[in-house]
C-alpha positions as a Python dict, from the first residue, in 0.01 Angstrom:
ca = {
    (1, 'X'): (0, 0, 0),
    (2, 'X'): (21, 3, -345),
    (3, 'X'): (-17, 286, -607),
    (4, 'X'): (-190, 332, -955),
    (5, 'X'): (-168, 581, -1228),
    (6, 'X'): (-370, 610, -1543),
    (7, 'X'): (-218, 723, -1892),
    (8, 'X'): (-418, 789, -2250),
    (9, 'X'): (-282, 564, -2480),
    (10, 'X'): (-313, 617, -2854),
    (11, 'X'): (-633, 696, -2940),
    (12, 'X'): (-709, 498, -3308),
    (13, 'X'): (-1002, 595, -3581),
    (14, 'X'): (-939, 279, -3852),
    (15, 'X'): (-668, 98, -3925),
    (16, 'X'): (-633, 18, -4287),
    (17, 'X'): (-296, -149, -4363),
    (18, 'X'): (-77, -429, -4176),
    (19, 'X'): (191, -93, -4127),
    (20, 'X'): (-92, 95, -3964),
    (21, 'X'): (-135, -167, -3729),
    (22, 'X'): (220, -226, -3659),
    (23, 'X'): (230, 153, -3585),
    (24, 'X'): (-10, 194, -3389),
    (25, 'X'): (118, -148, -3147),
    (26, 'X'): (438, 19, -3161),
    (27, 'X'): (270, 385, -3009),
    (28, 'X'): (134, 161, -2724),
    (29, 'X'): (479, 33, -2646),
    (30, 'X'): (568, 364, -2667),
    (31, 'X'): (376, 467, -2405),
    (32, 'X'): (440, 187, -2195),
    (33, 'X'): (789, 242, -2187),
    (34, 'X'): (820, 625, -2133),
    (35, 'X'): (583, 570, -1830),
    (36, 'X'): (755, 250, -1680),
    (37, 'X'): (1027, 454, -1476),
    (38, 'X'): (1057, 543, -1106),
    (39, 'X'): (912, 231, -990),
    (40, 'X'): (598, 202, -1204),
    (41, 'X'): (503, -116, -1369),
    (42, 'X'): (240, -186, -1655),
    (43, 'X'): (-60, -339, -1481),
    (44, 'X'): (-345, -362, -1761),
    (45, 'X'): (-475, -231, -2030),
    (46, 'X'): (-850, -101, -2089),
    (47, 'X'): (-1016, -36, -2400),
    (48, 'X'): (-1326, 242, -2398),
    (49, 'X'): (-1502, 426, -2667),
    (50, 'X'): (-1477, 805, -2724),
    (51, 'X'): (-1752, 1045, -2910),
    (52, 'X'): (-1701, 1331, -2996),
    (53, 'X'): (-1974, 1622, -3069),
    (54, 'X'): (-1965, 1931, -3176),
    (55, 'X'): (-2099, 2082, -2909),
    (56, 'X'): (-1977, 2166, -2545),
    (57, 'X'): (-1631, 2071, -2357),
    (58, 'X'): (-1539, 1786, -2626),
    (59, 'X'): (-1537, 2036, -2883),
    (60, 'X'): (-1175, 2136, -2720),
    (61, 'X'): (-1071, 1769, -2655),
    (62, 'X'): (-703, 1708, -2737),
    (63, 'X'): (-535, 1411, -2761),
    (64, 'X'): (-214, 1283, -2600),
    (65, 'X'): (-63, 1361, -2952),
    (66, 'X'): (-172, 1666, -2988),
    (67, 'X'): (-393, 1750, -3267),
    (68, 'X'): (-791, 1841, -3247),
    (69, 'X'): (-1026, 1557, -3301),
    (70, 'X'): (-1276, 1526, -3536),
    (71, 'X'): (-1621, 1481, -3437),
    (72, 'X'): (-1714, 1110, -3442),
    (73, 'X'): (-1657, 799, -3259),
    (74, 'X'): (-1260, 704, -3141),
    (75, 'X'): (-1147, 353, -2949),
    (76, 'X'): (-926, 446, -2681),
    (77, 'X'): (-684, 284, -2424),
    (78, 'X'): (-641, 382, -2085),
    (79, 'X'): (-307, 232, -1946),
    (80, 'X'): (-292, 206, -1607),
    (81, 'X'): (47, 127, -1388),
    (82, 'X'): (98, -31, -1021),
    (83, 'X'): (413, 104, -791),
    (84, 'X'): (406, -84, -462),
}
């Protein structure tokens, strides 16, 4: 029976410049490659939105990078891997 996991990927506000975009394709590969060990293979990729608000549990919401977000509205990834 096969397994999943799910992983954050990068989580993006705008991208203004051609470098910006390389970096943040390169931060998915990133990803992809630190969690592709052990058996694990990339499976997909899914795209959702994030808002934040001032108010309640997202006001604490960290990302996988580790700063404190601002409030407003983020496009996510969720990664998720197969091991059979």
């Amino acid at each position: 029976m096969a397994q999943y996991k799910t992983v954050s990927g990068p989580i993006t506000t705008v991208i203004k410049t051609v470098k910006e975009f390389e970096d943040a394709i390169a931060m998915q590969a990133d990803v992809i490659n630190r969690e592709c060990v052990g058996g694990w293979e990339f499976y997909a990729i899914y795209p959702f939105t994030v808002t934040k608000q001032a108010k309640g549990i997202m006001n604490k919401l960290k990302t996988s990078i580790g700063f404190d977000m601002e409030d407003g509205t983020y496009s996510a990834t969720m990664l998720v891997f197969k091991k059979d």
